[in-house]
C-alpha positions in Angstrom: 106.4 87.2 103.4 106.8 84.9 100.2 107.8 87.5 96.9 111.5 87.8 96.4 112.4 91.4 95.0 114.0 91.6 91.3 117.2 92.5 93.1 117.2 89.6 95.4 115.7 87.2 92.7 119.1 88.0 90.6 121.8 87.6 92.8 119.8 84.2 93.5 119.7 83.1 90.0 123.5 84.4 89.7 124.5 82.2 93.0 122.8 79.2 91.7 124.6 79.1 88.1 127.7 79.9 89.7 127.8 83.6 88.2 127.9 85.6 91.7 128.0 85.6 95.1 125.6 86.4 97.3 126.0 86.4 101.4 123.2 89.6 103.2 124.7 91.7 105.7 123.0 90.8 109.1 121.2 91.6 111.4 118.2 91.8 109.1 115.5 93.9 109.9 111.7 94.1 109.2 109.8 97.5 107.8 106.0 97.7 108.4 104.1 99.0 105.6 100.9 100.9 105.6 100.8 99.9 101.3 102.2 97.0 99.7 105.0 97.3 97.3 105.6 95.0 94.5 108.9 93.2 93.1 110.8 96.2 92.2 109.1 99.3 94.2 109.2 99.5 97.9 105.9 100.4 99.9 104.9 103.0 101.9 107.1 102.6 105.2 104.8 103.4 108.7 106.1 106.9 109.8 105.8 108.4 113.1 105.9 107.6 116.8 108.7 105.8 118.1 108.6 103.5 115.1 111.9 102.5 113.4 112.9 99.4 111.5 113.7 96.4 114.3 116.4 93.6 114.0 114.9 90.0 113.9 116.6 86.5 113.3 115.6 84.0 111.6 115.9 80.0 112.4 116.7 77.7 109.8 114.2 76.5 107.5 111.6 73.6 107.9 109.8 72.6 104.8 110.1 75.7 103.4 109.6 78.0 105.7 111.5 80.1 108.0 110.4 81.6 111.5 111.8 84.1 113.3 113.8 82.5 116.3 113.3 85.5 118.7 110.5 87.7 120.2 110.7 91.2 118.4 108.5 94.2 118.7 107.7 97.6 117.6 107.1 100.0 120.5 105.1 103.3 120.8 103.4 102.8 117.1 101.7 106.2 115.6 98.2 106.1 114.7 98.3 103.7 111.6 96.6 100.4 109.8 100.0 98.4 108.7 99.2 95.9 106.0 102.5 94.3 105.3 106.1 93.8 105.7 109.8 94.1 103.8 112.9 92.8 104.7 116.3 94.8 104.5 119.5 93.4 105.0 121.7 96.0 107.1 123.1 97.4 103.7 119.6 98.8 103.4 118.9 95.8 100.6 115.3 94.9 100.5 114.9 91.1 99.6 111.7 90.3 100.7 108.1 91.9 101.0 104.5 90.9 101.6 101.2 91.0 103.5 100.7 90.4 106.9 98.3 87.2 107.5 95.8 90.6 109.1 96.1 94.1 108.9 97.0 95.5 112.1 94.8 98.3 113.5 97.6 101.0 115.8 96.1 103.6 118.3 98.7 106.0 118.8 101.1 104.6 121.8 100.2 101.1 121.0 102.8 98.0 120.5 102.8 95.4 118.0 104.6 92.1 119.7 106.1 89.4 117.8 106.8 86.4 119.5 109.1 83.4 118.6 107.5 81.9 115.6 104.9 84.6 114.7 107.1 86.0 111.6 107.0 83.2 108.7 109.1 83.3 105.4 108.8 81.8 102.7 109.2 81.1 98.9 106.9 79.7 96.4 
């Protein structure tokens, strides 16, 4: 995920200059969308099945990128084609959204495993 959210984009600018404070309330945690949002609209969150939001951690950056640090999963997926990804601090902020690298095809039941490294953030 590379596109910062208007929100997140303006406490940045404001923490920068010196103008605010910004700190996100952890754990973070990563929403699967089924339709891409843009910079001020969310997407359209997977429903159904056992699917919820899931906590993942991050490691610290490496020439601009960020990886997870620690195998996450979603477990018992509906029926559903996910084509992205938005991440909320546990306040419920969302900071960060993008596409997945390739949609992701879910039978009802299925899993979608990420290991340690498989989650990448960054910003252009």
């Amino acid at each position: 995920m590379s596109s910062l959210t208007v929100t997140l984009s303006g406490k940045l600018l404001d923490l920068i200059t010196g103008n605010g404070a910004f700190t996100p309330q952890l754990p973070l945690r990563l929403a699967l969308m089924t339709e891409l949002g843009d910079d001020t609209t969310p997407g359209i969150e997977v429903a159904g099945g056992a699917y919820g939001r899931q906590v993942v951690a991050f490691g610290p950056q490496v020439n601009k990128v960020s990886r997870n640090s620690v195998a996450f999963g979603f477990t018992a997926m509906p029926e559903v084609s996910v084509v992205g990804g938005e991440l909320y601090d546990d306040s419920g902020l969302r900071m960060l959204y993008g596409p997945l690298s390739k949609i992701i095809n879910c039978n009802d039941g299925d899993d979608i495993p990420f290991d340690v490294g498989a989650l990448a953030l960054t910003i252009a």
